[in-house]
C-alpha positions as CSV (number, residue, x, y, z in Angstrom):
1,X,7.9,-14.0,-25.7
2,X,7.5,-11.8,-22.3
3,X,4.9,-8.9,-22.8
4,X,4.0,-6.6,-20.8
5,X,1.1,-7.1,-18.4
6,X,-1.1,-4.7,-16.3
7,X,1.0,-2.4,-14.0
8,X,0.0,-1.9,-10.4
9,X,0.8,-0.5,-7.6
10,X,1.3,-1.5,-3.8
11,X,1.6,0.8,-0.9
12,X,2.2,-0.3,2.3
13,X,1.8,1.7,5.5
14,X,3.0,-0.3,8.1
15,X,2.4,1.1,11.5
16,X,-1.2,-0.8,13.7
17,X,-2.5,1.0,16.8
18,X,-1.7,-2.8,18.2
19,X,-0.4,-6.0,16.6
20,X,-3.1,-8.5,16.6
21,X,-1.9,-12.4,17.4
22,X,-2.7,-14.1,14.4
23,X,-1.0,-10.8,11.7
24,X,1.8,-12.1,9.8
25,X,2.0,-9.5,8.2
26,X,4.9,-6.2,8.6
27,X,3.1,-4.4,10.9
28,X,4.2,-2.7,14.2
29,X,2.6,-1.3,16.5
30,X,2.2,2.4,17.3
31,X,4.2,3.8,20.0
32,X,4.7,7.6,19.2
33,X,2.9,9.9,16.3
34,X,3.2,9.1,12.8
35,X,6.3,10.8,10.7
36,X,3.6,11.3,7.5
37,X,4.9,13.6,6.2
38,X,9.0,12.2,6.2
39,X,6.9,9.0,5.3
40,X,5.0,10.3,2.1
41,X,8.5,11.6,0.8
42,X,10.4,8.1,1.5
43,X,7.7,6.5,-0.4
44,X,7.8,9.0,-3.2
45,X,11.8,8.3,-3.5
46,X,11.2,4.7,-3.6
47,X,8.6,5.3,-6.0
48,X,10.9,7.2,-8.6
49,X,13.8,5.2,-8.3
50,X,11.9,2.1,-9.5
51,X,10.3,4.0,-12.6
52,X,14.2,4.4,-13.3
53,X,15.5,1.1,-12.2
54,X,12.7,-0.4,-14.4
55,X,12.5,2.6,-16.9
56,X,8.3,2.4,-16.3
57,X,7.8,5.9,-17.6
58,X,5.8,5.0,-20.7
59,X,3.7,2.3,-19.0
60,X,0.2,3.1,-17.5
61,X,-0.7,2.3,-14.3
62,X,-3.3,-0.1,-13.9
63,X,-4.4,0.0,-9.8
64,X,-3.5,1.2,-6.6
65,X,-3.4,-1.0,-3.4
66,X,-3.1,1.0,0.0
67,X,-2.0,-1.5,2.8
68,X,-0.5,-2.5,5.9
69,X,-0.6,-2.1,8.9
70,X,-3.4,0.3,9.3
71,X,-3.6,2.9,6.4
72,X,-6.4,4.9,7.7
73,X,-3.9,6.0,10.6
74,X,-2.8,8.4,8.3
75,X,-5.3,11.8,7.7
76,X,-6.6,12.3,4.4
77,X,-4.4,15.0,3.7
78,X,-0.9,13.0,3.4
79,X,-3.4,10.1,1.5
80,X,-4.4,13.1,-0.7
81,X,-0.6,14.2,-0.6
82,X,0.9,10.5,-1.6
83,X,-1.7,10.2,-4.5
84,X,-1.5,13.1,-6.2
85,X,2.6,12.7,-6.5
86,X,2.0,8.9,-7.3
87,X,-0.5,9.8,-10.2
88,X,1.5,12.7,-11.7
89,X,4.1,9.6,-13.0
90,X,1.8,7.6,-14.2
91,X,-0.7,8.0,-17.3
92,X,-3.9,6.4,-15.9
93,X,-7.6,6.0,-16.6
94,X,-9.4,8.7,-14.9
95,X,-11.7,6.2,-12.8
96,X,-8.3,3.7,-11.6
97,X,-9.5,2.0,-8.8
98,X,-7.6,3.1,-5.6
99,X,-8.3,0.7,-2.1
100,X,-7.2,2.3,0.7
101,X,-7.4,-0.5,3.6
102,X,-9.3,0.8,7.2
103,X,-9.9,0.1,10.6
104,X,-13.4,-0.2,11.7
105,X,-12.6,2.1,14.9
106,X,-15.4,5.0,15.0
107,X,-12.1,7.7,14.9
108,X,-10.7,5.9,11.2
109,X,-14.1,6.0,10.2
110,X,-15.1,9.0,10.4
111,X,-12.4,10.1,8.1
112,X,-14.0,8.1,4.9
113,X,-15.5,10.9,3.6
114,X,-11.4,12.7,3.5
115,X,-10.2,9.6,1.9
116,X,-12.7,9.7,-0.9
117,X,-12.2,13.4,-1.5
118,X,-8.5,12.7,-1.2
119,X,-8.8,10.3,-4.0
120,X,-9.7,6.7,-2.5
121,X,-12.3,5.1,-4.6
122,X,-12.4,1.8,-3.0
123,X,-12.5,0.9,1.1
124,X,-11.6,-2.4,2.4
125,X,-12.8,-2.5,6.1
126,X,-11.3,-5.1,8.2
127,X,-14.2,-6.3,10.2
128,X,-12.9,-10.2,10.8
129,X,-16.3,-10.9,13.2
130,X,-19.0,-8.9,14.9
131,X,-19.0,-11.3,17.6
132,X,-17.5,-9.3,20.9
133,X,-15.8,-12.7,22.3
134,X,-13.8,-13.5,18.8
135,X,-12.9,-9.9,18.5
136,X,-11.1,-9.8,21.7
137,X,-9.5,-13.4,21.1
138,X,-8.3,-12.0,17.5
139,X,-7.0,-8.3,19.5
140,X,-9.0,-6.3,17.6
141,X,-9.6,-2.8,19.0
142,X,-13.4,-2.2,17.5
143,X,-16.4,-4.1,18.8
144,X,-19.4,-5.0,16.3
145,X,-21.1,-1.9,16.8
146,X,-18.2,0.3,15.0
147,X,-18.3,-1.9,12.3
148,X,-21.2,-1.7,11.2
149,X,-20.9,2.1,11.5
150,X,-18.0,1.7,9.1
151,X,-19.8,0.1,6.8
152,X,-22.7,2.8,6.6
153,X,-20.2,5.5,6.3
154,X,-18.7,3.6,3.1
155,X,-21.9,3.3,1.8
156,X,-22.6,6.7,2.4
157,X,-19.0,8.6,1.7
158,X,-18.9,8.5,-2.2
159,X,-16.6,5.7,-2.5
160,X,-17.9,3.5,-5.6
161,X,-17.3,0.3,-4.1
162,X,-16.0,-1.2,-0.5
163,X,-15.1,-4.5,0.8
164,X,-16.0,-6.2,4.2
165,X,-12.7,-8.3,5.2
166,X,-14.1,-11.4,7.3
167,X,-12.6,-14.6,9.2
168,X,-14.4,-17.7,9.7
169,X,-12.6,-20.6,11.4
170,X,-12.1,-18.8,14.4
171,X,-11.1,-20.3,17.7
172,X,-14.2,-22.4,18.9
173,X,-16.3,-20.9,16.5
174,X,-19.5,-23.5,15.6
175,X,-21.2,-23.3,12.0
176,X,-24.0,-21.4,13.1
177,X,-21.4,-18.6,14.8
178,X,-19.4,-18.3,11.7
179,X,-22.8,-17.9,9.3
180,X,-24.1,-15.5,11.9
181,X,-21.0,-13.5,11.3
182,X,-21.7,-13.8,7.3
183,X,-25.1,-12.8,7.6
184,X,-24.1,-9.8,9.4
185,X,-21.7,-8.7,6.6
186,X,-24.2,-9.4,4.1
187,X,-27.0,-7.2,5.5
188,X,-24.6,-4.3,5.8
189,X,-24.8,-4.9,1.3
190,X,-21.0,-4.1,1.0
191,X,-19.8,-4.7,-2.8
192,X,-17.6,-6.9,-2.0
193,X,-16.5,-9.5,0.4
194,X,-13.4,-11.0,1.5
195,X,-14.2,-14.1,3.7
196,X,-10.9,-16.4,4.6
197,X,-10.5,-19.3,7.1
198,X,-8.1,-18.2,9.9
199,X,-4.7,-20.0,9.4
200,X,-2.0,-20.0,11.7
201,X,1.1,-18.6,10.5
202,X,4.8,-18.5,12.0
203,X,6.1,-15.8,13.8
204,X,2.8,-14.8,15.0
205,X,1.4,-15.0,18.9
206,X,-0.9,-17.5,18.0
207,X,1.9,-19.7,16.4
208,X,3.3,-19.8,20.0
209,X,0.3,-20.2,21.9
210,X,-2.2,-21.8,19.3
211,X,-5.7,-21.6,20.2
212,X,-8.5,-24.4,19.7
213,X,-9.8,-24.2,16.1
214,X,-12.6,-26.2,15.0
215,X,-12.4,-29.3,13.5
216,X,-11.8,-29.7,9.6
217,X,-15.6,-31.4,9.2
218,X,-16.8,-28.3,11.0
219,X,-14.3,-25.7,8.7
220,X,-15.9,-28.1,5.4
221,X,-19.3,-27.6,6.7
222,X,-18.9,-23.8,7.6
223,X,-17.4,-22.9,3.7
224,X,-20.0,-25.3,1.9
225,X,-22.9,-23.5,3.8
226,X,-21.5,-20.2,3.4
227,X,-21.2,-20.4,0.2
228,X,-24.4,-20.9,-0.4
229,X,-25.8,-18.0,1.1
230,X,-23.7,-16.1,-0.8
231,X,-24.8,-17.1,-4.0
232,X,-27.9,-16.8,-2.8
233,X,-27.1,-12.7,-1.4
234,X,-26.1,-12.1,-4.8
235,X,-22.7,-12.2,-4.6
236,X,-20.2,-14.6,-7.1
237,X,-17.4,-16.3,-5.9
238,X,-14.0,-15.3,-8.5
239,X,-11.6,-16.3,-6.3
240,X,-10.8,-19.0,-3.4
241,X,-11.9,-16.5,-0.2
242,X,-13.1,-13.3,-2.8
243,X,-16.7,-12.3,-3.3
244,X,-18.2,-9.8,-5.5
245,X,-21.5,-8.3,-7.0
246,X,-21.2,-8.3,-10.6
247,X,-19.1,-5.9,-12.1
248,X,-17.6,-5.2,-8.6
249,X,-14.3,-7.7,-9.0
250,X,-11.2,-6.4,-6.9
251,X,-9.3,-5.2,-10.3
252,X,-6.1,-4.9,-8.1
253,X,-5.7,-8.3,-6.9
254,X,-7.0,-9.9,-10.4
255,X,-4.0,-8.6,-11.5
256,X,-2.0,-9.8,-8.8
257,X,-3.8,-13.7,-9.5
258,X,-3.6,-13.4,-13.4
259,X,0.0,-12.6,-12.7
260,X,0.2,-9.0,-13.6
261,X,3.2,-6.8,-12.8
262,X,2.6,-4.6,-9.4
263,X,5.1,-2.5,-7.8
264,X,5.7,-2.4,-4.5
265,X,6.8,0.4,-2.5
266,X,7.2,1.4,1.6
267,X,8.3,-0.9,4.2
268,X,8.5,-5.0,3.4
269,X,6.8,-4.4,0.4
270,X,7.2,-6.8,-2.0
271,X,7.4,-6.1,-6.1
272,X,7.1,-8.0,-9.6
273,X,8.2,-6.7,-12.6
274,X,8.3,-7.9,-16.5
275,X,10.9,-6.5,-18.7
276,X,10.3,-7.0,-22.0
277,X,13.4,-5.4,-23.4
278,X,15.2,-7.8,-21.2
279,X,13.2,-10.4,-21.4
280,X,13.1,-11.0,-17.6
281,X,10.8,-10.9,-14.6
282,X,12.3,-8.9,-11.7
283,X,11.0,-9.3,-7.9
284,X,12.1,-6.7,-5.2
285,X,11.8,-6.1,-1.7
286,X,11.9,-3.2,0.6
287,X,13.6,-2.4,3.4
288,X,11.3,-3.7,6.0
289,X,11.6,-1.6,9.2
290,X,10.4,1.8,9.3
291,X,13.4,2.9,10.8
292,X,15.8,1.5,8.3
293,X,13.3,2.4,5.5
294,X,13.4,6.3,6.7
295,X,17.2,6.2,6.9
296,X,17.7,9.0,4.4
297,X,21.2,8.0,3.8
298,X,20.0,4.3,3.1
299,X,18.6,2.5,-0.3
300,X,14.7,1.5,-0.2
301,X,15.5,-1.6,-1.9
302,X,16.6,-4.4,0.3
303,X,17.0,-7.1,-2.8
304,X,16.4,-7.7,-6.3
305,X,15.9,-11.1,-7.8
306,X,15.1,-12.6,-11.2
307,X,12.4,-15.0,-11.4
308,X,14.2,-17.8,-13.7
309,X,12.5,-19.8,-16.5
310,X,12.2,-22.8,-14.6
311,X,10.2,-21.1,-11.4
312,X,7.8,-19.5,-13.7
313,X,5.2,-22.4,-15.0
314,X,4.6,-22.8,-10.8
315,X,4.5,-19.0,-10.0
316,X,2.0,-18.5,-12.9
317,X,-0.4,-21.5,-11.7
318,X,-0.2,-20.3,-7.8
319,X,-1.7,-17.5,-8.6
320,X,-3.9,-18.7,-11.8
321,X,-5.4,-21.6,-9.8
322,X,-6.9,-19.2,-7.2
323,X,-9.8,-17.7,-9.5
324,X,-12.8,-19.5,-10.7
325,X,-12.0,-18.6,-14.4
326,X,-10.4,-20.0,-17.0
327,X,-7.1,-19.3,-18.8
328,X,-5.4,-20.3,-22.8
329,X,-2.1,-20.8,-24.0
330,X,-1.9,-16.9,-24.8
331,X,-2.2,-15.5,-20.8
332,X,0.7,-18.2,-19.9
333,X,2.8,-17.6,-22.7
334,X,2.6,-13.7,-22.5
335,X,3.3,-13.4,-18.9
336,X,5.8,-16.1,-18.3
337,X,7.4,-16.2,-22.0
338,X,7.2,-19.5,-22.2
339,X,5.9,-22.4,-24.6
340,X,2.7,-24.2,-23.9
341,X,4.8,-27.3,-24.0
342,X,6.3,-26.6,-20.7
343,X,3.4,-26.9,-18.6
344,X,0.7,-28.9,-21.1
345,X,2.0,-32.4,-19.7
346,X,1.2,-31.3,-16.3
347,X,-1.8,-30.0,-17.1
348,X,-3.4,-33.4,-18.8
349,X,-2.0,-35.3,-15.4
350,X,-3.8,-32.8,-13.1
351,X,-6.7,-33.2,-15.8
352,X,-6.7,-37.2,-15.8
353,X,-7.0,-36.7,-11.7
354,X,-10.2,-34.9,-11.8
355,X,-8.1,-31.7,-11.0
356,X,-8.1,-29.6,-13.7
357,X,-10.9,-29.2,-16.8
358,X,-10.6,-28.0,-20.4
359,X,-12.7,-26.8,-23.0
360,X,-12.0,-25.8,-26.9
361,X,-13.8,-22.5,-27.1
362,X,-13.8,-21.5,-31.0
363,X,-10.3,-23.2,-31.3
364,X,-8.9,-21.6,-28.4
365,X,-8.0,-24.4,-25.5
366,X,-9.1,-23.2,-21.9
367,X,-8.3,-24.9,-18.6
368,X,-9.6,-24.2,-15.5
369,X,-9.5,-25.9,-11.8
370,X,-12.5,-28.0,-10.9
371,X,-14.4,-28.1,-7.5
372,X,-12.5,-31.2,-6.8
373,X,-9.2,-29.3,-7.5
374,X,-10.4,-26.0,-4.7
375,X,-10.9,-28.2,-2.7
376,X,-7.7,-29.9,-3.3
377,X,-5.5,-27.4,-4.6
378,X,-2.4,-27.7,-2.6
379,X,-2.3,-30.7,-4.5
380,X,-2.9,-29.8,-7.5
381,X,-0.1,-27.2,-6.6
382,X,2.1,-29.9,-6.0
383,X,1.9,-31.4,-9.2
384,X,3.4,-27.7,-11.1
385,X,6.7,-28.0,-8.5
């Protein structure tokens, strides 16, 4: 039976001083001043008519995500604005952990000290490199410089934890470039860090103009080594390209990989509810274009789908199979409703090939995804289809 997991909450702001080549994401660039203010209110409208489309009055809300696009575009005031109408619906714990994402540039920077008064009690700083030749290649607009500024101003602007986004796998990047890069971001003693190989996606400007990316011995050699030195800075590695000093676990996107409900709300934004009356699991999607997605005479939702019984046992293990933890037959049966008997058999096959592990903990099975499967794990993904 479906019960109710942890309920989040996505924002997305969706508007980038510039689009950089390899963003897939709905982002578009900045060519006049920001409607904040006509933006805080669409978002609050979308907000309300989910809590009624969902009836999510009596639910608490677990976390907040602010994305994009570049959030800290946006003052402190309409952050402050947007969170104080968002947490007036929602009973909450008093310390919910909000993550505003920000741009390294000196001017977004210095506003880290609005955004934690405004409410903000994580940052996560895009950084990518501090090497001046890969940050032009990727079109970002800071140099190395303003990012580490950015990270002393979140260490010194109350926030209680903030996250250093990084790229490795960067065109011709060598090993010793992409653990210069890592060492850099560990000296700046962020809480947390984010550190992802550079993939090319469609629709992007490197899709039509790919650059030269090292070779996959190079990529293996980069991610064993930096590993390492992570482990060795302190930090433990919970999820494929996630980071953290104990205790300092992104609580937002551990829901989204245990396979928690988040809402999602502003332009593209994407949504997944559980109803329990119902016994269903909703996604949704937002309008994506700011344009449409202002239109006060048009709907914020763009579709609503159901997320049938026989999707569920691969939607669970997509996200499942990104952390380094384990998880029983309770998690999979409470969040997807089903028995342990559709999804056992596939687990002893990926099990047999070196895949996946189990343990009996007290009587309670656990499975979890080896090294082999990480490594692996579009595989291993292959095998829940």
């Amino acid at each position: 039976m479906l019960k109710a997991p942890p309920l989040s909450l996505y924002i997305h702001i969706p508007w980038c001083v510039e689009k950089c080549p390899y963003c897939d994401f709905n982002s578009h660039a900045l060519k006049n001043t920001i409607p904040e203010q006509a933006y805080v209110e669409a978002l609050i409208e979308d907000l309300d008519a989910d809590i009624q489309r969902f009836n999510l009055t009596d639910r608490p809300l677990h976390s907040i995500f602010i994305g994009g696009g570049t959030p800290s575009l946006f003052s402190p005031e309409a952050i402050e604005s947007l969170l104080t109408q968002v947490l007036a619906r929602f009973t909450h714990k008093a310390d919910i952990e909000i993550t505003l994402e920000a741009n390294p540039g000196t001017v977004e920077a210095d506003k880290f000290v609005g955004f934690f008064n405004a409410g903000v009690s994580r940052l996560s700083i895009g950084v990518q490199s501090f090497a001046s030749d890969k940050l032009i290649k990727l079109g970002r607009i800071h140099d190395s410089n303003q990012a580490k500024k950015a990270a002393d101003l979140a260490t010194k602007c109350g926030v209680s934890s903030f996250n250093l986004d990084l790229m490795h796998g960067l065109p011709n990047q060598s090993i010793d470039n992409a653990l210069d890069d890592l060492k850099t971001a560990i000296s700046l003693n962020p809480t947390h860090i984010s550190w992802y190989q550079l993939t090319i996606e469609p629709n992007t400007a490197f899709h039509s103009k790919p650059p030269t990316l090292p070779q996959d011995d190079i990529l293996w050699e980069i991610q064993d080594q930096g590993v390492k030195l992570l482990t060795e800075a302190g930090y433990i590695q919970y999820e494929i390209s996630a980071y953290a000093k104990k205790g300092y676990q992104c609580q937002h996107n551990l829901n989204y990989w245990q396979f928690g409900d988040y809402l999602g709300i502003g332009c593209g934004a994407h949504g997944k509810v559980t109803d329990t009356l119902a016994q269903k699991i909703y996604r949704t999607v937002k309008v994506k274009h700011p344009k449409g997605y202002l239109d006060q005479h048009r709907e914020h939702l763009d579709h609503l789908t159901e997320v049938d019984k026989s999707e569920r046992p691969f939607e669970f293990m997509m996200n499942q199979l990104r952390l380094h933890t384990s998880f029983n037959v309770t998690d999979y049966q409470n969040t997807t409703g089903l028995g342990i008997e559709t999804i056992e058999p596939t687990l002893l096959i990926a099990q047999q090939k070196g895949l996946m592990e189990s343990s009996n903990h007290n009587g309670i099975v656990l499975w979890q995804v080896t090294k082999n499967g990480q490594r692996f794990l579009n595989d291993l993904l292959e095998l829940f289809l």
